[in-house]
N, C-alpha and C positions, 0 to 999 in steps of 0.2 A: 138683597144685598149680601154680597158674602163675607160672612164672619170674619172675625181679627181675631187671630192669635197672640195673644202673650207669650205664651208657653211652647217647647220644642222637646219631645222628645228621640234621646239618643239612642240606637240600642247597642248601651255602656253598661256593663256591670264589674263592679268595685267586689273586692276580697271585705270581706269582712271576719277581722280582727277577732272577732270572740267566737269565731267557729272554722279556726283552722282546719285546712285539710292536710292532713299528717297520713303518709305511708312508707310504706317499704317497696322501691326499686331495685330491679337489678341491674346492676353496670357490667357491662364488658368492654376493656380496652382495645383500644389497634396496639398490634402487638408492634411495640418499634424492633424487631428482629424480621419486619417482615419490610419494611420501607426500602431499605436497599434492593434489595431483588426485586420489587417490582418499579421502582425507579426504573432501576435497566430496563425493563422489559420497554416500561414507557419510553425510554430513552432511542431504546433500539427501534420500533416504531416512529418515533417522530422527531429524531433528533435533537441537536441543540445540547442546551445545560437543562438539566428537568429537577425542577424544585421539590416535586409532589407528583404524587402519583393519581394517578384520577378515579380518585375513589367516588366520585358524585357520579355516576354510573352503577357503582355498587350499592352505593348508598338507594338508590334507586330502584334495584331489583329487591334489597333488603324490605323497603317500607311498603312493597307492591306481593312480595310473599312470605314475609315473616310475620304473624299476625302478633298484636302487642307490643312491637318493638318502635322504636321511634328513635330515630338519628340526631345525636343531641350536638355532635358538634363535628358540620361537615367541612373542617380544617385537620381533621384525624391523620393523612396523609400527610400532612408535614412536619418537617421535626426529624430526628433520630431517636424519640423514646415513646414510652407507651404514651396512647394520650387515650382520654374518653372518647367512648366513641356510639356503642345501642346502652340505652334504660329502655328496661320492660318489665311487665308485670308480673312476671316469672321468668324465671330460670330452663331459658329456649333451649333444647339441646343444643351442645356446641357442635356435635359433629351434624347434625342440619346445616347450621350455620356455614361451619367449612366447606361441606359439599357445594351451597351459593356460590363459594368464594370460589373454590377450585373451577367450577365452571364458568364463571365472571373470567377469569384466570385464561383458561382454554379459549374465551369468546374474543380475547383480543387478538389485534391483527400483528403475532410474531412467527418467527420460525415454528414449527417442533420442537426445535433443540431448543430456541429460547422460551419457550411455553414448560418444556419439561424440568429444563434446570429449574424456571422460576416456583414449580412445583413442589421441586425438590427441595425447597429452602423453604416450603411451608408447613406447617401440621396444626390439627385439629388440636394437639394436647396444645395450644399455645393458647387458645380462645379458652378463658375461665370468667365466671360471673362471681361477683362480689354485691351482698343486699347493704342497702345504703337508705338510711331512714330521715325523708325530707318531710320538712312544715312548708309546701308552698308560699306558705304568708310570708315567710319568716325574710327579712332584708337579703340574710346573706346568701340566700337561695334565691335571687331574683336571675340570675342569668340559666340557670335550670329550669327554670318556673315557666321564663320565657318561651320555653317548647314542652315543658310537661303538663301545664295548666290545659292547653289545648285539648291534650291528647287526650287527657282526664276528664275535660266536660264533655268533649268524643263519647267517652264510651259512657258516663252516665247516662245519656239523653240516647245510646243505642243498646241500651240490656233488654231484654227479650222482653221484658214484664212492661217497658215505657210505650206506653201508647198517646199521642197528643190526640184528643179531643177535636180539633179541628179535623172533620173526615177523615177520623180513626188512623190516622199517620202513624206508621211505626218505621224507624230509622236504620239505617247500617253505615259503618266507615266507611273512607274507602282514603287514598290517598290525596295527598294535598300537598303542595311546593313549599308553603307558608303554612304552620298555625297546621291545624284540621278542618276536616270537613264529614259533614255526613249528609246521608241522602237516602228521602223514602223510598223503603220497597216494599211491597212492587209498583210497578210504577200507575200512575191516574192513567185512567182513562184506555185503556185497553181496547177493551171494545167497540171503541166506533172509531178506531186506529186515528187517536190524538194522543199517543203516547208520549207522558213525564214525568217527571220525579222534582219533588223539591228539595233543594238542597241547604243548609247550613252552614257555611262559614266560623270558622270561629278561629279569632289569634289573638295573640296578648299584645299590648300596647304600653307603650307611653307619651306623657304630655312632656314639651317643655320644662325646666326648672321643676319638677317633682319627680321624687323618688316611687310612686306608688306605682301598682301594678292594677291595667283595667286590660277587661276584657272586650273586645268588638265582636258583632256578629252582624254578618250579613243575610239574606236571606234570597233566594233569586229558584228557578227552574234549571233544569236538565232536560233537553228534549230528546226525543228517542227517533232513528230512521223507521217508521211502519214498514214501508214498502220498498222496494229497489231505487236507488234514484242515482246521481251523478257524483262521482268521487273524483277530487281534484287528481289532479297530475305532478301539484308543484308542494305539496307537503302530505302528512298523512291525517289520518283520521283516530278518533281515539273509542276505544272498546271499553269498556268496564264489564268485569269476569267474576262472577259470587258461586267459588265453586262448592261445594258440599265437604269435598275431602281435600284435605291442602294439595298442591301440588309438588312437596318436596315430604320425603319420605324422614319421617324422625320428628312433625311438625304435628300441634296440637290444630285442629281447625277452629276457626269463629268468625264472630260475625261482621265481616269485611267483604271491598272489592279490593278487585288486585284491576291493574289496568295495562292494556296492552296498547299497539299501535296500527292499523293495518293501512297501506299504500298501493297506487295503481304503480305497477311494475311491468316493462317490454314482457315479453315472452314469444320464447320461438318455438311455431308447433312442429307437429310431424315433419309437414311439406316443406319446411322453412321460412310458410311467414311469420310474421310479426303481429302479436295483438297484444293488448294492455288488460291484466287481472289484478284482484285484490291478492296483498301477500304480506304476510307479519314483517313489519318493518321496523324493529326499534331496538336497542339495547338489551333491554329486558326479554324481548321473544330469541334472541342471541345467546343468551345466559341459559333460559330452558330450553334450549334446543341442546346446550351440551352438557344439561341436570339430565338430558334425557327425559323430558316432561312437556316437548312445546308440542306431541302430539292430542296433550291435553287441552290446549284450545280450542274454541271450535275450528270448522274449515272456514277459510275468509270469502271462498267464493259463495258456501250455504250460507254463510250468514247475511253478508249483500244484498245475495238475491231474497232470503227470506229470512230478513230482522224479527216479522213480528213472532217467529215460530219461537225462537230463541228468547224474545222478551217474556211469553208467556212459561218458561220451564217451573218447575217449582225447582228443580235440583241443577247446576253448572247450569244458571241461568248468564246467557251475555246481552250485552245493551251498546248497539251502533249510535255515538251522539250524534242527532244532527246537527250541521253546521247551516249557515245562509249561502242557498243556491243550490243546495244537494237537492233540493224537490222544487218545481216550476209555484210552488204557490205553499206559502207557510200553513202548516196545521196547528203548530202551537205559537204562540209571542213570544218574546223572553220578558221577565220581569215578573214579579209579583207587587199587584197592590195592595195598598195598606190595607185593604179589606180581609188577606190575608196574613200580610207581615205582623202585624199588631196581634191577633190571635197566635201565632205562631212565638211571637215573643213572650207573650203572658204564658205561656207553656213550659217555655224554655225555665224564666223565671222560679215559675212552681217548683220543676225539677229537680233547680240547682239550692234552692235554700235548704239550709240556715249560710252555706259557705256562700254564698257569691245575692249578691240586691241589687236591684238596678239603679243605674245613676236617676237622679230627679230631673225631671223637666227642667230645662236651661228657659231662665228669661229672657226674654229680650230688649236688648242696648237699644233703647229708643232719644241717639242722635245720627243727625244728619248734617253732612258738612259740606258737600256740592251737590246743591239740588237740582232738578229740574235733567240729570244727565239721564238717557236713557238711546238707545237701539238706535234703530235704521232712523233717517236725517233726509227730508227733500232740502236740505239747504241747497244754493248754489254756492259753487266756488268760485268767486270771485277773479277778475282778471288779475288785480293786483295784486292778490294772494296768494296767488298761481305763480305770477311772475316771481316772485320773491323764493318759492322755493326750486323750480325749476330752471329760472333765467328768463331770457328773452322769447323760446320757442319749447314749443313739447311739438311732437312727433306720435301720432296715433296710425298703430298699422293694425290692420283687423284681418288678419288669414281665414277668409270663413267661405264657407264651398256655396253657400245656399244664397238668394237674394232677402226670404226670410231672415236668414240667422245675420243675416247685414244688417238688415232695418231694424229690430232687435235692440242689437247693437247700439247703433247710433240714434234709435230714441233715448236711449238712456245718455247717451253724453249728449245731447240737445238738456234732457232734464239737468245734468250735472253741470255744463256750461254756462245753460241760459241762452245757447245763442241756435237755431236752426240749422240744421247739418244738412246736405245733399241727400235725397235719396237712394237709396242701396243701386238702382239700375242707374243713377248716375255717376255713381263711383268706380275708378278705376285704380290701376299700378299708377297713376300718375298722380293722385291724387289731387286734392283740394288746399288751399292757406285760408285760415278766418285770420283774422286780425282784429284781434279782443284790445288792442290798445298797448296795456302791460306787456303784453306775452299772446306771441304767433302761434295757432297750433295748425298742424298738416295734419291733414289724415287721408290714407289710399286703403285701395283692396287689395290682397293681395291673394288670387286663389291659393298659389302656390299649392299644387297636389304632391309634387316630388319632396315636401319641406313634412308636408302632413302624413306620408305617407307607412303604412307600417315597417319597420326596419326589414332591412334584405339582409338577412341571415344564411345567404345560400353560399356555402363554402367558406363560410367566413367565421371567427370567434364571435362572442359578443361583444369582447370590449371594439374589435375591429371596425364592428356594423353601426357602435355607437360613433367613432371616431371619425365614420367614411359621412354620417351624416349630420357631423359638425360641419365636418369640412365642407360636405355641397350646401349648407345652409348660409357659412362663408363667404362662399364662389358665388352665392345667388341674390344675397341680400347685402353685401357690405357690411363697411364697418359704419354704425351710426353716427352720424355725424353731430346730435343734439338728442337729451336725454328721451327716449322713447321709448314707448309701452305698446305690448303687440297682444293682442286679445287671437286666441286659437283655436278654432274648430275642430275638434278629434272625437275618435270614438268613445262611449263608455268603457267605464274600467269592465264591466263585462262581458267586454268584447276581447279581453285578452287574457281569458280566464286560463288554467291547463296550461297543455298543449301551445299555444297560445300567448301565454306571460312571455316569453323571448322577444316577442313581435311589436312590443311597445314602444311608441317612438315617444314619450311622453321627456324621458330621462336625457335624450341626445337633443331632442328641439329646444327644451327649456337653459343645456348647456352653450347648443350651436348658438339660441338668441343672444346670451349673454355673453358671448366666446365677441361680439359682434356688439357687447353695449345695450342691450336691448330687454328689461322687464319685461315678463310674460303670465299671461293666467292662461289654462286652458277652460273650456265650455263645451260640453256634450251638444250636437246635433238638435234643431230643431225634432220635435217627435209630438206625433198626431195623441192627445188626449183617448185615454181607453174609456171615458164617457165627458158628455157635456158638458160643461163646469156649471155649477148652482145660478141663477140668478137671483140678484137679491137686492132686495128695494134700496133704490137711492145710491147702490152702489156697483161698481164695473166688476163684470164677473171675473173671477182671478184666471189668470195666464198661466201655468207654472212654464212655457217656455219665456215668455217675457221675464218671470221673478228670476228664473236662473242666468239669464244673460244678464240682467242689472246686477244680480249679485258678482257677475264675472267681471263685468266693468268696474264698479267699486272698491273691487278686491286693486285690480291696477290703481287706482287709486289712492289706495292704502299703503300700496308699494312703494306710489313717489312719496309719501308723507302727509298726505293732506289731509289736516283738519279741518270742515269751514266755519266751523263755530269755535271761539275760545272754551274752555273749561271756565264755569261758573267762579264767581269770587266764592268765598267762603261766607257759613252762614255766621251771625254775629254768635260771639261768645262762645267759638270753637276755635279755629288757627288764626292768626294774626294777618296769612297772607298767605296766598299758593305757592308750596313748595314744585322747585322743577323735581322729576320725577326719573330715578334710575331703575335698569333692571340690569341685573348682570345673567347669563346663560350659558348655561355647557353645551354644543354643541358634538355628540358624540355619535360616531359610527362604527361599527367592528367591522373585519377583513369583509366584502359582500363580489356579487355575484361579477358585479360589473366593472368595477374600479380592482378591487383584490386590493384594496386601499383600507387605512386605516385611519382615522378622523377624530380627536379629541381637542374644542378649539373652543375658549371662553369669547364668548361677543357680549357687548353691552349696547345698549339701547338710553340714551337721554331724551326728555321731552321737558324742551324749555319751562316755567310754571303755567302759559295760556294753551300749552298742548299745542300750537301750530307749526311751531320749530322741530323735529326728531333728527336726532343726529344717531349715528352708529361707531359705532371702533370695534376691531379687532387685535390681536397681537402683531401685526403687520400692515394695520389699517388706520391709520389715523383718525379722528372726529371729521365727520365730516355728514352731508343731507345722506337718508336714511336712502334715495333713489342711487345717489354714486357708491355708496357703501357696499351695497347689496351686491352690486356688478362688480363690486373690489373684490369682497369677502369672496363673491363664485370664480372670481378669476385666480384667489390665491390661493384657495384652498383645493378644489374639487378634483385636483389631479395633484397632490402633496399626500404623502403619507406621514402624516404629522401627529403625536400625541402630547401636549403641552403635559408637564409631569404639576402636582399637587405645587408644589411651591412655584413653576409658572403662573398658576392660577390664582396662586394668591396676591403674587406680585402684581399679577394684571388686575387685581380685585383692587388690594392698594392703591394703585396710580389714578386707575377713572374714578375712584371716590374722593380721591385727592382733588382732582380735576374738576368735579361737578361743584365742589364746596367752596372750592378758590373760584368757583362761574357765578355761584347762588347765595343767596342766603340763606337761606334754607332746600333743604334735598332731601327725597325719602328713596332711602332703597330699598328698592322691593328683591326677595329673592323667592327660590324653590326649592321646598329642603329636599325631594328626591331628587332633584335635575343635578345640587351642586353639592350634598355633603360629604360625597364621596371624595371630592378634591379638596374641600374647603372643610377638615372636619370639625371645625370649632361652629357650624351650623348644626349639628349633631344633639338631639335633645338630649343626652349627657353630659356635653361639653358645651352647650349654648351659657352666654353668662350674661344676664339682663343689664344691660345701657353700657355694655363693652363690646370690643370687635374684634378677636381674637385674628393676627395675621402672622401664623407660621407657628414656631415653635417657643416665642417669646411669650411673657405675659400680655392677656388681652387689655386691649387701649380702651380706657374708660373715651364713652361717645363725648362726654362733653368736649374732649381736648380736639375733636371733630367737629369743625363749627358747620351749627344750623343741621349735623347730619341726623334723621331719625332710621328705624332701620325693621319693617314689616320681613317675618318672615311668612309663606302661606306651604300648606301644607295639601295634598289633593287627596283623592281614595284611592289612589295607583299604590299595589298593594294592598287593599284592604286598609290603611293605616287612617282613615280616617269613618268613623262609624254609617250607617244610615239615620233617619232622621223623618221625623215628620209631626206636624204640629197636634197639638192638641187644649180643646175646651172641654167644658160640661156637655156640651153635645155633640163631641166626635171629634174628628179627626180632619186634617187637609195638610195642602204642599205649600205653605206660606214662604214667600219671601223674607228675606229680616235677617237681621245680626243680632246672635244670642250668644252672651255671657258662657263660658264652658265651665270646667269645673275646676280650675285654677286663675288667679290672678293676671292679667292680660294674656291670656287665650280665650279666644270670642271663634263661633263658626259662624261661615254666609252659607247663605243657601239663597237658591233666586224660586221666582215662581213657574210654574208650568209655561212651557214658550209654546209660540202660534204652532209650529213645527209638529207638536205633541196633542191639537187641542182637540182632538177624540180619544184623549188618552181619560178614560173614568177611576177616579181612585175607589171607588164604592163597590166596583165590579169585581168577584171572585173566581178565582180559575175550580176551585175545588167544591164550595157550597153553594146551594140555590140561595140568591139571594130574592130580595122585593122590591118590586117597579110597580107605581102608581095601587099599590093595593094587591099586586100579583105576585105569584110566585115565579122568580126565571129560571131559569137553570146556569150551572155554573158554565163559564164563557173562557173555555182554552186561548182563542183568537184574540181575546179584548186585547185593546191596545194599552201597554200601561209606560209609564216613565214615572220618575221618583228622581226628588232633589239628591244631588251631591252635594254634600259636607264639606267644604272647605276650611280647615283651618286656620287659625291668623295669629300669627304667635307677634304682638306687639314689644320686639327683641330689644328695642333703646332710642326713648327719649332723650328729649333736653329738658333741664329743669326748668317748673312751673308746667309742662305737659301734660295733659291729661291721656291716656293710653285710651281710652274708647274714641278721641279724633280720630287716633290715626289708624284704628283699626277702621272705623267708618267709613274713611277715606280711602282705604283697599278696598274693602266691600263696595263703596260707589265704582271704583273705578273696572269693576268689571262690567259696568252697563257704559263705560266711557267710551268704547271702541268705537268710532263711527262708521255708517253704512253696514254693522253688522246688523246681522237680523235675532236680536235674545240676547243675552247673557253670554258672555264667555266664564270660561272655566278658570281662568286666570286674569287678575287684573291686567287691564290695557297694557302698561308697559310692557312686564311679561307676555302679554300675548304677540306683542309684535317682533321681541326678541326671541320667542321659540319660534315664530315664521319666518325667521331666516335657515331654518335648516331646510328649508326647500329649495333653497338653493346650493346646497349639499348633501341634502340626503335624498336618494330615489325614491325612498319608500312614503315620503310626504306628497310628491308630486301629484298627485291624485286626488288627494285631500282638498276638496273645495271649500272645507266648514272647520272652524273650530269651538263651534259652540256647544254648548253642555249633552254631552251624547245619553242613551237610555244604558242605563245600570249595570244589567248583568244578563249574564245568560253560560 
């Protein structure tokens, strides 16, 4: 039987108050005498009215070679006066410093003349350090803290003398976007070329409604390329550089990486053909190339071909990461399990005290408010349940090349029906009518190869090639005449890797179908199993081409709205009665490859209180079934270059929660604090105000005067911003499901259990130590396969009075097992999850995405 957990821990560590950490930093200003001139410069490059100047470039090259320094506020570039800009731990040379700049300077793309003037308006005497003596603890240094804390547990847990215990780990910097990071060197496992390093995360955080400052750490691998293997074409790849002597003259060295970028690039030989080589490709190798220092990296072509020579240096050692697909068959996993996270933590702990303890195991909230909700559903869908949200007719078209990947198919809408469908060799373009009574559905074959096929790019742009095969998907299929769902036959996405990526027709078919009225999923090609599948008593050996086609049909399913089971009543002496259920969503895209569009559009998502009902709205979209919606939202938006500004979003946040509460009696809104607080910022754990709703610049609206409304906010690990997590007894450790209490007053985290997806994933197995099997000793296991719960936050933002706040937190954590015909847990409760799957029908980069269920951690 396996254990129950009570207990959950975080790995959260809290400042403690009677062991402040007090030092002396050093500040150096942006010199505001230098803002204008390089304005221009940016100006003259790129046009326009230019706010700021792009210092996040600089900033860039600074924390990749100026060892100790740490960029404290990357808004330095605006303004007209000095503003703060590096703390370090001494006093860098300035003219170091300038020399960066001046060649950051020369790296941009202007004239001579305008590279020289902007020169001329610079000097070194203008960069001076001033020592500035901070208590991290202290309140009024919380927005400093915010990035110095990091930097500071950095370099404790990387001084020459720290060695972790767990297989003698000893640490180095190296750069990080957020927060810091460090990472062992040298790296595991060498020798039998399964090279990696573990890495550390570390940033500071906050909760909801408190002031305090905690600390998250994550904990995950770095893998390393051993051998030569396969470098995309369509981004680049990342190097980490630990050189011995800095590369900028006037500079103390320590113990850091600096981080470069290297890309496959054309090159024309001698003869004049054409081939593709590794070549530094990034801002920062720009910057050293006119410090006059980028001969200091290695060459990108030896290193390629011979990573492991490099990883083994002791001196200007570099490390090629691998990515997934650079080598035919993975050498290391990504992840670590708790077999080593938990030791790895207990280290950290040691290191950091008396100034930093770790938070206490979180209990767990043991209620439950709809029971019985969980995963994948043989229900059938009823005719007349069908009828009511569809109408009289559905329309099933299946574009599938194979007689296989047909029957497939239509066993699965036989299961989801109830009613027998035709065999694949009896289905043609003209299809078939059932007549369920309620509601007629059709369904035909359609091979359609010229609809499937990869885009023709020959002479053409991209946007052209997508546009030419809207239009022959147009000319070839009509417009639908009754709402219909087209299930797609196409290649794997790594079929359009490189080289390659252009040739996707995934982006123009899923536009053409709905250009035309027409839902769409796409499903990868039947494919022969690379061994037998198990057989196993009493039960049918698994298919994974039958599980993927059912999942592909379901998903169309999910499309039109169909629930076939209500949402449970509630259980007694918790809510009074099922609240309908809102999500509101940012959909957001920047300038991209194919549209050159840009896309910033709130949609909301309702589901009546039994969950059968979903309706959808946009800013141009009325309420309406969640299947017309979708074909609305793709027709209004995906060729509009539209950005709804902070106060449209509020106003559109207003009106459908106005809307849901004059429908309901009760409504819970769900939202997402990284998806909306950026437009909505009274979502903002500074500005959030418990059982009010802050809309605009007015004071916020106490919830009561919001009838019946309550208002979940959840919060994910995107970002780091939510900790790791894993249970724990008197006798060890596991990945329990459950909702536990956090360390403030209605903030609770979910976490689900290990999904079927994962279930050779071992939490006991170690990548680094032998561990013991049945009495033996193993050896530690790079390959194992691991997964580890994600932390979900749930900041329970406003009741009605007489409410009890662990309802409704419950009832968010239930509702991510609410989704039906998924397979596991989703990452966001139901509603949310069906109002972030509407940017796939606006954003390309979704299209592909077959799953949005709780993915593996880190890497």
């Amino acid at each position: 039987m396996a254990p129950r957990y009570d207990n959950l821990a975080v790995t959260v560590l809290r400042l403690d108050p009677a062991a402040p950490i007090k030092r002396t930093y050093y500040l150096m200003r942006f010199p505001g005498r230098w803002k204008e001139p390089l304005r221009r410069l940016a100006q003259a490059q790129r046009g326009g009215d230019i706010a700021s100047i792009p210092i996040a470039s600089l900033n860039d090259a600074l924390t990749a070679l100026v060892p100790d320094c740490v960029v404290t506020l990357p808004y330095a570039g605006r303004g007209d006066h000095d503003q703060d800009w590096l703390l370090a731990y001494r006093a860098v040379n300035p003219a170091a410093i300038f020399n960066l700049v001046a060649a950051w300077v020369r790296a941009q793309k202007g004239t001579p003349e305008q590279i020289s003037l902007t020169l001329s308006e610079l000097h070194a005497s203008h960069l001076t350090w001033s020592p500035v003596h901070l208590d991290l603890t202290a309140p009024e240094e919380r927005q400093r803290a915010m990035r110095l804390l990091p930097m500071e547990i950095a370099a404790t847990l990387s001084r020459p003398d720290a060695t972790c215990s767990h297989n003698e780990l000893r640490f180095l910097r190296c750069p990080s976007a957020e927060g810091a990071e460090i990472m062992s060197w040298p790296p595991e496992r060498i020798e039998d070329q399964t090279p990696f390093s573990v890495k550390i995360g570390i940033s500071a955080q906050t909760l909801p409604t408190s002031d305090e400052l905690l600390v998250y750490l994550s904990y995950g691998v770095r893998r390393w390329m051993p051998v030569r293997g396969k470098l995309a074409f369509d981004h680049g790849h990342s190097v980490y550089l630990a050189p011995t002597v800095p590369y900028l003259a006037g500079l103390e060295n320590s113990r850091h990486f600096g981080t470069a970028r290297i890309k496959q690039v054309r090159v024309t030989e001698r003869d004049g053909s054409n081939s593709y080589g590794p070549r530094w490709d990034d801002a920062l190798a720009r910057v050293l190339k006119d410090a006059g220092c980028l001969d200091r990296l290695p060459d990108p072509q030896q290193l390629v071909d011979k990573p492991l020579d490099y990883l083994q240096r002791h001196g200007d050692a570099a490390a090629l990461v691998y990515s997934t697909g650079m080598l035919s068959a993975e050498k290391v996993s990504a992840g670590l399990s708790v077999a080593d996270r938990q030791p790895l933590m207990d280290w950290v702990i040691s290191e950091l005290s008396p100034h930093l303890r770790p938070a206490t195991a979180l209990p767990r909230e043991k209620c439950t408010v709809y029971k019985g909700l969980g995963g994948i559903s043989e229900s059938q869908v009823s005719a007349t349940y069908l009828g009511e949200i569809v109408g009289p007719r559905l329309d099933i078209e299946l574009l599938t090349d194979t007689d296989r990947a047909t029957q497939y198919a239509l066993d699965q809408l036989t299961t989801r029906l109830g009613l027998p469908m035709p065999r694949a060799e009896q289905l043609d373009e003209t299809g078939a009518d059932m007549d369920l009574g309620a509601v007629t559905v059709g369904i035909r074959r359609l091979a359609a190869p010229t609809i499937r096929a990869d885009l023709d790019r020959v002479g053409r742009r991209p946007q052209a090639a997508v546009e030419a095969r809207i239009e022959h998907i147009a000319d070839t299929l009509g417009q639908a005449a009754n709402p219909t769902i087209a299930l797609v036959e196409i290649a794997h996405p790594d079929a359009y890797q490189g080289r390659r990526r252009g040739d996707d027709p995934k982006f123009a078919i899923r536009h053409g179908l709905l250009q035309t009225g027409r839902l769409s999923q796409f499903v990868t090609p039947v494919a022969e199993p690379k061994h037998p599948p198990r057989a196993r008593e009493g039960r049918e050996p698994s298919d994974p081409n039958r599980e993927r086609f059912a999942a592909a049909v379901d998903d169309l399913f999910r499309q039109l709205g169909v629930r076939p089971e209500p949402l449970p009543e509630p259980a007694q002496s918790t809510l009074i009665r099922r609240p309908a259920l809102l999500a509101i969503w940012m959909i957001r895209q920047n300038k991209g490859r194919v549209w050159g569009l840009a896309r910033q559009v709130p949609v909301a998502v309702l589901l009546d209180p039994t969950g059968q009902n979903v309706e959808v709205r946009a800013p141009k979209v009325p309420w309406q079934p969640l299947h017309t919606g979708l074909v609305e939202i793709g027709k209004q938006y995906v060729n509009v270059d539209l950005k709804c500004s902070p106060d449209d979003v509020i106003r559109f946040a207003k009106d459908v929660i106005d809307e849901a509460t004059s429908a309901f009696p009760d409504t819970l809104l769900l939202t997402h604090a990284q998806n909306l607080r950026s437009v909505w910022n009274t979502l903002t754990n500074g500005r959030i105000q418990l059982d009010s709703l802050g809309f605009g610049a007015g004071e916020p609206q106490p919830i009561s005067k919001l009838p019946g409304l309550r208002h979940v906010r959840v919060r994910t690990a995107e970002g780091g911003e939510t900790p790791e997590c894993y249970g724990v007894t008197d006798d060890g450790t596991g990945q329990p499901k459950g909702l536990w209490r956090f360390l403030v007053p209605r903030v609770y985290g979910s976490t689900t259990g290990k999904p079927s997806t994962h279930s050779g994933a071992l939490k006991g197995v170690s990548k680094l130590i032998p561990g013991e099997h049945n009495g033996k000793l193993t050896a530690p296991k790079p390959k194992a396969q691991v997964w580890n719960p994600q932390f979900i936050e749930v900041l329970v933002a406003g009741i009605q009075d007489g409410d009890q706040p662990e309802h409704w937190a419950a009832l968010a954590h239930e509702l991510r097992d609410a989704a039906p015909y998924v397979r596991g847990t989703t990452v966001l409760p139901w509603p949310l999850h069906l109002a972030e799957q509407i940017e796939e029908y606006l954003l390309p980069a979704k299209i592909a995405d077959l799953s949005s269920q709780e993915a593996l951690g880190d890497d």
